[in-house]
N, C-alpha and C positions, 0 to 999 in steps of 0.2 A: 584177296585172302584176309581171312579176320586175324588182327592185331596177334592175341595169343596165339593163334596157329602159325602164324609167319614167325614169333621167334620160337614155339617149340622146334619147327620145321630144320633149325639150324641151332640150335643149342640142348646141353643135357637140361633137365631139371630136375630139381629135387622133391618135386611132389608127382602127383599126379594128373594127366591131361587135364582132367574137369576140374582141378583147381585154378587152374590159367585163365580163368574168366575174368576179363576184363571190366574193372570197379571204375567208373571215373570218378574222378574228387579233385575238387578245386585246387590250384595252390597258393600257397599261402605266401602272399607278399613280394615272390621274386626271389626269395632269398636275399636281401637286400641284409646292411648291417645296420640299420637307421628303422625302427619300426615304426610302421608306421599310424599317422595321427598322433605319436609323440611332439615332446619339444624339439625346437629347433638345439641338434645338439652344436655344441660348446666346443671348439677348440681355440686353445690358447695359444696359437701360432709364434708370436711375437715374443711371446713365454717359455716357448720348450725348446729342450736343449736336450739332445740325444748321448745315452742312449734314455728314453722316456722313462724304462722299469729296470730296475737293478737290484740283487740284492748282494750285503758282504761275502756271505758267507751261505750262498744257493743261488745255482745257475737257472735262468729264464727262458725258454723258446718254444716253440712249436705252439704260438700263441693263436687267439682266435678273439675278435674284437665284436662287439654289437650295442648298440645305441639304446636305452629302452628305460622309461621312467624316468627320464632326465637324467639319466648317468650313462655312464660309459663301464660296459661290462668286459675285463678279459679274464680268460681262461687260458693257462698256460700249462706245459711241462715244469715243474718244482722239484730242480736238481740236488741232493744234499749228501752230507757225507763225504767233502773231500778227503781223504787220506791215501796215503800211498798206493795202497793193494788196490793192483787194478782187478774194475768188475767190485767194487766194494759200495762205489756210490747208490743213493736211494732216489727211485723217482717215484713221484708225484704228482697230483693236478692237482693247481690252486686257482682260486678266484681272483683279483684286485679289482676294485672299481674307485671311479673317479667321476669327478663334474667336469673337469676342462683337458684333460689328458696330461697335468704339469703335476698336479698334485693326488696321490694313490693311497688306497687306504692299505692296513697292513694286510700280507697274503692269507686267504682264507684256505689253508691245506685240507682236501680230499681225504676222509680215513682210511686207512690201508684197506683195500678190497680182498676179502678170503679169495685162496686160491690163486692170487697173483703174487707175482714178486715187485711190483709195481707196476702204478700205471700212468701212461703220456701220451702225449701229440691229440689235444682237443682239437675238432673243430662243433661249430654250432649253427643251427638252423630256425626255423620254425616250420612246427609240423601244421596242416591243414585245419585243426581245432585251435590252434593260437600257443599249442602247449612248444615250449624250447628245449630241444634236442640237443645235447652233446654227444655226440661218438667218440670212441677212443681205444687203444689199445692197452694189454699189458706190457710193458715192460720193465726188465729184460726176458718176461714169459711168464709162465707157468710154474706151479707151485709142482715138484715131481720133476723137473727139468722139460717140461713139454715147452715149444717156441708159443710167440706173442698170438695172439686171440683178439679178437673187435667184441667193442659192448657199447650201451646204448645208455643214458638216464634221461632222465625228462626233468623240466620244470615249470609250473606257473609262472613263477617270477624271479628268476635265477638268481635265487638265495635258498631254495629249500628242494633239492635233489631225493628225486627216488629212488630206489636199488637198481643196482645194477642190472642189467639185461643181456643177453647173450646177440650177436649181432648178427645176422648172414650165416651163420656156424655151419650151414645143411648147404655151403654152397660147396666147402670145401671141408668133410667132417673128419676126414682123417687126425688124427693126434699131431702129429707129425707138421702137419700144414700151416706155415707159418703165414696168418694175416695181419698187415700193419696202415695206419694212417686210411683208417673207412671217412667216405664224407657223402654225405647224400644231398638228393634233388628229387621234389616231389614235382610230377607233373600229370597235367589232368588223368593221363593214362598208367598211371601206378608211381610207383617209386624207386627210383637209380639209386644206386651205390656203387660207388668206384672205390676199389681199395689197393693195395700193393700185396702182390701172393708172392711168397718162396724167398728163399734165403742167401743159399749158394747161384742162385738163379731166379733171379726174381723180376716180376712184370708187372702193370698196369692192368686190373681187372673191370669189369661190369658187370655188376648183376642187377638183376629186376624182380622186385615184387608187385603181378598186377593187382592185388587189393591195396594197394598204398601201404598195408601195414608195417608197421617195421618189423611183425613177428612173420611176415609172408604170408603163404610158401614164397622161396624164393628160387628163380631161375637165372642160372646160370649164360650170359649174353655171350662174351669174348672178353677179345682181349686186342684194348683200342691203337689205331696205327700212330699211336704218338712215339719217336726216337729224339732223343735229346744227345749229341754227343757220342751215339750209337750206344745209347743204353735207355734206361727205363725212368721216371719220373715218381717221384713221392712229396708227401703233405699234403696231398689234394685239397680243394677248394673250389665247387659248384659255385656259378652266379651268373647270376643274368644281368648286362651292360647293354641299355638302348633298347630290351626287349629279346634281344637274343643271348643265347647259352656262352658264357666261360667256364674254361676250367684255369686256374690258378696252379701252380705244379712248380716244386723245386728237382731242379735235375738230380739226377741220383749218382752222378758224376760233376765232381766240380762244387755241388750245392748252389746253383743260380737260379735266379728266380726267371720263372718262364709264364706267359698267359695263352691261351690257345682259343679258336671260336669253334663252337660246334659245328659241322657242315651238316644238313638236311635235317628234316625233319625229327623234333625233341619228341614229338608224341610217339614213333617209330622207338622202340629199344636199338636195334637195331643204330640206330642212327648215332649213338651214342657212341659208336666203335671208329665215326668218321672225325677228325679234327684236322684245320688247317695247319700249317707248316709252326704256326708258332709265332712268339719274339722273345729276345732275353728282356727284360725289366731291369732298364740300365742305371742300378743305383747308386749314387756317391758315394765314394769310400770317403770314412774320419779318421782319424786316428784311433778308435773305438773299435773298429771293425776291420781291420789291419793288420797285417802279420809280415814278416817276413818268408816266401816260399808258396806256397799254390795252394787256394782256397780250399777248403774240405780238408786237406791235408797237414798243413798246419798252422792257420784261423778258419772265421768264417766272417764270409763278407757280408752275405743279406741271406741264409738258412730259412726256411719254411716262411716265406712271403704268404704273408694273408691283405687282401684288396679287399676294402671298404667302400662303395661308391658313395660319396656326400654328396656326389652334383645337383642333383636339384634341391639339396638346401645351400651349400655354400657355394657348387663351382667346381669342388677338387672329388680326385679319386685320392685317399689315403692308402696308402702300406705298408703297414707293418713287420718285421723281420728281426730275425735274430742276429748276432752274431757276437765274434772274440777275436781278441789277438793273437790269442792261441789254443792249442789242443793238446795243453798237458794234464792240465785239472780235473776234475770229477771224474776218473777213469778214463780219460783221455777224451771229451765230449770239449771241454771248455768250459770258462767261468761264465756263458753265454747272459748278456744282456737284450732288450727287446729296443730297436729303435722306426722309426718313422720318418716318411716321406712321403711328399703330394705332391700331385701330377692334374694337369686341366684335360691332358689328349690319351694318358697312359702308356707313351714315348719320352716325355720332357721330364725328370722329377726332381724335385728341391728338398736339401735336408731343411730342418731348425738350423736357427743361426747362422 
């Protein structure tokens, strides 16, 4: 059975049949955070000392790292606005880059997006032209009180961002329908997007567009058998380790960092809904990232893990993570800083110092 007809055959979509014709198009690089034919990038090992990004007075997370021109690019949530009234804090996406990961330049703040009430949780790619994709969500939603929404900007060289773009919106168009933390994966046979749907009840999604575009049409896959803790999984993060598919995933219970391997075939949509059992991503606690009382609840130990693979320049798999000692600040999120850890196997991992 041909590709688009085997997932219309089991899922709705939001266009029509003859639109599901399947586009191949290369992909671009693995998704890797190191791009490539760049410099050998730069980490100051011996140097840093966690947590790596901090700021006094604005909380840090839901970060996304990539190598590219000789610097080191991240894109993060930019928490502001501490003051009592909860639901008072402002979020934002900011830039920082750096040469070795010790030393950062000041935050480059995102302009408040019409229509949103803010917005967070980057992650970033490259699309199959070389151009760099950020996805992201609003929060805490919609301007009118509607919940969070997925959007898309692009860059040549991420420092000069295009408008905004509307994400997947026709997978689930109702007003109502809360989508949060989209990450994609372009592969020969169109384009994955995994995102988190619903609110009071919420899940792990797939959807597929087979012309690769990010504008679709897009169809609707399922909804993949990953349980964490007997619940659902968010921050997502697509990448390929040794050639085959991860997904990167903080538990949505708890806040731990999880890695999972795709099982069967990536070309398959379909296949996208299978993943192995999993592991936790067993990472040092500091005193940085410590609390008194049970993670998610009140600190956060390593929140929205992003995995960087360096191996075949340096050797290590890096990861980056948020966390706090506590959850009273910014509206009860945390004063969240970004810190760092390497691993040779992606079982063993070493803080700074």
């Amino acid at each position: 059975m041909a590709l688009g007809l085997l997932v219309a055959s089991c899922a709705r979509s939001s266009a029509p049949a003859a639109a599901s014709a399947t586009i191949v198009v290369p992909p671009p690089a693995n998704h890797q955070c190191v791009v490539p034919r760049s410099a050998r990038p730069t980490v100051a090992w011996s140097r840093l000392r966690n947590p790596i990004l901090s700021y006094p007075t604005a909380g840090a997370k839901d970060q996304a790292l990539i190598w590219a021109g000789g610097t080191w690019h991240m894109l993060f949530s930019y928490v502001t606005n501490d003051v009592p009234t909860p639901g008072a804090e402002h979020w934002s996406i900011a830039t920082a880059t750096s040469r070795d990961l010790v030393h950062w330049s000041p935050p480059s703040v995102w302009p408040d997006q019409a229509g949103t009430l803010g917005v967070v949780s980057p992650d970033i790619v490259r699309s199959p032209s070389g151009l760099y994709v950020a996805t992201y969500e609003s929060n805490p939603g919609e301007v009118g009180g509607l919940p969070d929404k997925t959007y898309y900007r692009t860059s040549p060289d991420l420092e000069h961002w295009s408008a905004s773009h509307e994400l997947a919106r026709s997978l689930h168009p109702a007003p109502g329908d809360r989508m949060i933390d989209p990450s994609l994966a372009w592969t020969p046979h169109g384009l994955i997007v995994g995102y988190k749907l619903g609110e009071t009840v919420q899940n792990f999604e797939i959807g597929w567009s087979p012309s690769g575009s990010l504008d679709g049409p897009w169809m609707y896959v399922g909804r993949p058998d990953i349980t964490v803790y007997g619940d659902t999984v968010e921050n997502l993060e697509f990448l390929t380790i040794k050639g085959q598919w991860h997904l990167v995933a903080t538990s949505n219970t708890l806040d731990q960092p999880w890695i999972f391997s795709l099982v069967g075939d990536p070309d398959r949509p379909t296949s996208w809904l299978h993943w192995n059992h999993g592991r936790e991503l067993q990472i040092p606690s500091q005193a940085w990232n410590t609390g008194r009382g049970i993670s998610s609840v009140d600190f956060e130990h390593a929140n929205s893990a992003f995995v960087c693979d360096a191996t075949a320049q340096d050797g290590y798999y890096y990861v980056t993570y948020a966390g706090s000692g506590e959850l009273t600040h910014f509206g009860g999120w945390g004063h969240a800083k970004i810190g760092i850890a390497r691993s040779t196997d992606l079982i063993h991992w070493q803080v700074p110092g």
